[in-house]
C-alpha positions, -999 to +999 in steps of 0.1 A: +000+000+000+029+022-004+025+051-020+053+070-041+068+108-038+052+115-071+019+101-058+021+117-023+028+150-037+022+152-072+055+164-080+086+145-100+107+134-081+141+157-081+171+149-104+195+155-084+201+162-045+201+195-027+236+205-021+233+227+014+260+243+033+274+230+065+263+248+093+283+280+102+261+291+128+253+269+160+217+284+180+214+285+215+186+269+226+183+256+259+169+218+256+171+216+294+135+199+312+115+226+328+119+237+363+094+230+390+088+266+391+083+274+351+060+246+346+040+258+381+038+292+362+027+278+330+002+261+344-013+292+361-009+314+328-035+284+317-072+306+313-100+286+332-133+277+317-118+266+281-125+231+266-107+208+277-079+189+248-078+155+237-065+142+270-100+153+290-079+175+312-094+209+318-073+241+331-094+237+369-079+202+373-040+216+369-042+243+388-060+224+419-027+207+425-006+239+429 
């Protein structure tokens, strides 16, 4: 049942590869877990009274354990 790029996206397939750079720049972007305190102050930044998202869990229920 696979599928090919050309049917997936209804394009040719390329002739030839991309030829990108190497990477000059490097980012910094902390990858660290959250804190006990930032994820306490995300969850209060979380407005009440919204639906709650695919896991059932509404805003009220977070918040009640802080």
């Amino acid at each position: 049942m696979g599928r090919t790029l050309r049917e997936i996206l209804n394009r040719p397939e390329p002739e030839e590869l991309a030829d990108l750079p190497p990477v000059t720049n490097v980012l910094d972007i902390n990858t660290r877990p959250p804190t006990e305190s930032e994820v306490k102050k995300t969850i209060q930044a979380i407005k009440s009274g919204k639906a709650p998202g695919i896991d059932s869990i509404v805003a009220e229920m977070l918040k009640a354990d802080l």
